[in-house]
C-alpha positions in Angstrom: 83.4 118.4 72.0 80.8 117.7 74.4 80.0 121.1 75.1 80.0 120.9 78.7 81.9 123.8 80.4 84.7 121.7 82.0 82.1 120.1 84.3 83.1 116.4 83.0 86.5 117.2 84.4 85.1 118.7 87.7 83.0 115.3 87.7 85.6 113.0 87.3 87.9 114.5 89.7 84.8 114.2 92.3 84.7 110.3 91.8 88.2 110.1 92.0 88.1 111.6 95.1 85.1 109.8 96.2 87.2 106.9 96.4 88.5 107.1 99.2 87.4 107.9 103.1 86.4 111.6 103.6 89.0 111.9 106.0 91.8 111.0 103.6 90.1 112.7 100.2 92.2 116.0 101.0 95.6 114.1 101.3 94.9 112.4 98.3 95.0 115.6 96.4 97.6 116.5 98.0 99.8 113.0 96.8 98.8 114.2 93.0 100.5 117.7 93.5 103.2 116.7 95.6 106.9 117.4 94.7 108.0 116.2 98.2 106.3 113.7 100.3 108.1 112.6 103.6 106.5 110.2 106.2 106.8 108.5 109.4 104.9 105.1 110.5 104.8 103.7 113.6 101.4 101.1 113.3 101.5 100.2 109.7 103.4 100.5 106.3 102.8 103.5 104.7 99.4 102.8 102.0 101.7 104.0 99.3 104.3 101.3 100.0 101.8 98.5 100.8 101.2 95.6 98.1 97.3 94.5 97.1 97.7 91.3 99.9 98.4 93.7 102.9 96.0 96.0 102.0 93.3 93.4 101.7 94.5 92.0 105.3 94.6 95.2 107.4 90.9 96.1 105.4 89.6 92.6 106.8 90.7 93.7 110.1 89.1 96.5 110.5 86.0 96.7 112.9 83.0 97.5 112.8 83.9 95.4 109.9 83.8 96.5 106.0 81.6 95.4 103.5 83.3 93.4 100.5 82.4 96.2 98.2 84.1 99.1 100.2 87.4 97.0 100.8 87.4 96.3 96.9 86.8 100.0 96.8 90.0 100.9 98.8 91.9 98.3 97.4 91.8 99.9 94.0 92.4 103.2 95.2 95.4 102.5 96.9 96.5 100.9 93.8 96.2 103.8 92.1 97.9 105.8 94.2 100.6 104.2 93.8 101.5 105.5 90.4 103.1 108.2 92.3 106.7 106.2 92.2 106.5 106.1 88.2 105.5 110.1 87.8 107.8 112.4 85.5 109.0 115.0 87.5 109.9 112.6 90.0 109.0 113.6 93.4 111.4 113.0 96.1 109.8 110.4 98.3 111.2 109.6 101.9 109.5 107.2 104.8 110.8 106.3 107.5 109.1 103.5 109.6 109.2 102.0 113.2 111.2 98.1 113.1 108.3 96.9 114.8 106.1 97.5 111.6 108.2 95.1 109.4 107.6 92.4 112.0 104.1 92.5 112.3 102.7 89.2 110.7 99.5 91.0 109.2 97.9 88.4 107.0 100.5 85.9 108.2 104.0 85.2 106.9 104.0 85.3 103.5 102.0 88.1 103.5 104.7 90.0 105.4 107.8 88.7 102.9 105.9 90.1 100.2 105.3 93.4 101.7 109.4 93.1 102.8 110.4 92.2 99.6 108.1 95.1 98.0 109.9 97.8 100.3 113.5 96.2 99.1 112.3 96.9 95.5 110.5 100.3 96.0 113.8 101.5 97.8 116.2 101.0 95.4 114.1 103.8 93.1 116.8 107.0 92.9 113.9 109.0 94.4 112.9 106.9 97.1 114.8 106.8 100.7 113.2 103.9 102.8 114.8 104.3 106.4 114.4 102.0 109.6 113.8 103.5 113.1 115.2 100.5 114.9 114.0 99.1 118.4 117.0 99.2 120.2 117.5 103.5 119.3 117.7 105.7 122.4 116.9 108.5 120.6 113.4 109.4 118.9 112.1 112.5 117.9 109.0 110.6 116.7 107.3 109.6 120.0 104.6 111.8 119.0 103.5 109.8 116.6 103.2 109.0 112.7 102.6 111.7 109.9 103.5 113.0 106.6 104.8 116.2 105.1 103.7 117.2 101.9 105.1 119.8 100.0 103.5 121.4 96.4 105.2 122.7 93.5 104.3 126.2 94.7 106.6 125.3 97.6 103.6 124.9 100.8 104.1 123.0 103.2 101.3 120.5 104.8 101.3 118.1 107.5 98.9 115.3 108.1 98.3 112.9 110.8 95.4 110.3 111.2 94.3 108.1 114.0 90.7 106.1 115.2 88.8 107.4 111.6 89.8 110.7 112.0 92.4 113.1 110.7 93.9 116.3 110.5 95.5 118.7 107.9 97.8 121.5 109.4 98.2 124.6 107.1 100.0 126.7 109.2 103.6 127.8 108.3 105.1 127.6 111.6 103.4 124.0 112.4 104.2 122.5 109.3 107.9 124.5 109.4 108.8 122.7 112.7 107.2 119.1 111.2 109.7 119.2 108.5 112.7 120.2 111.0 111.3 117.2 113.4 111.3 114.7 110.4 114.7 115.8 109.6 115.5 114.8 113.2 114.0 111.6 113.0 116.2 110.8 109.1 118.9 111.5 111.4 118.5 109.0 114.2 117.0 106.2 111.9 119.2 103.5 110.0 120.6 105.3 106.3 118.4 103.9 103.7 121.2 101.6 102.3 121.4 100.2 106.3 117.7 99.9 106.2 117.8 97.5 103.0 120.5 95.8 104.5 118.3 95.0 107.3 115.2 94.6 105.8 117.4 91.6 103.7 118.0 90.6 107.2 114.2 90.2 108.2 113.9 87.9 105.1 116.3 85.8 105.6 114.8 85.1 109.0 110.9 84.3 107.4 
């Protein structure tokens, strides 16, 4: 109608994308193509999984400190990235996170039982696994650290890690090959998701 060659749509994907950090821009393509998405925290809930009030408290801890603007910025686009868990095809979503993550009192206690009560919901979605890597496991094939494997609907693979303001987006077949097996590994020694909602019920009771 406008007459303008497709470059409205080029535009508005460039805001979209401008949303966010430039370290995180190419993963959040990535989210909006994925079929597959499986990841492993060890600091922090997952930004897909996190509500608006833990968001808001792990921005105001940042440092050097964020304007007001920028957190309200990041705010919205994690929102919005969120409408992942209501897309048709459903992706098959997995995350598996570290037991010391749920009992981190970021923002305080009721900040934390409504992040914990947020997971219990999200979990019980019939394309979401939610699995809990408990203290007391012998066995971890995460001790590397946390990231996420992505996989498109032309079947590649990518894995992505972040740390310190930085990150990094493997490509190569083999890498991202052996990240998948890894994270299989890791599945295995964690709680089964219906343990992990058991327990994260337990963590409730105890706020």
């Amino acid at each position: 109608m406008l007459e303008a060659d497709g470059l409205l749509c080029l535009w508005k994907e460039e805001v979209e994308r401008a949303q966010y950090p430039v370290f995180f821009q190419g993963m959040a393509t990535l989210e909006k193509e994925a079929i597959e998405l499986l990841s492993y925290d060890t600091l922090v809930v997952k930004g897909l999984l996190q509500t608006e009030e833990y968001m808001r408290a792990l921005l105001a801890m940042r440092r050097p400190v964020l304007d007001q603007e920028t957190i309200e910025q990041r705010v919205a686009a994690r929102l919005a990235r969120q409408d992942i868990f209501e897309r048709w095809p459903a992706p098959l979503l997995s995350f598996v996170m570290d037991e010391s993550v749920l009992r981190r009192w970021y923002g305080g206690k009721d900040v934390l039982r409504g992040q914990l009560e947020h997971l219990h919901l999200i979990g019980q979605k019939r394309n979401v696994e939610i699995q809990v890597m408990r203290l007391d496991c012998e066995e971890s094939a995460g001790v590397d650290g946390p990231f996420t494997v992505v996989t498109r609907k032309d079947g590649r693979k990518f894995v992505y890690a972040e740390a310190q303001g930085t990150s990094a987006l493997q490509t190569d077949p083999e890498q991202t090959t052996l990240a998948a097996a890894r994270y299989g590994i890791i599945r295995s020694q964690a709680l089964t998701s219906r343990e992990s909602l058991e327990f994260i019920e337990g963590l409730l009771g105890e706020l």
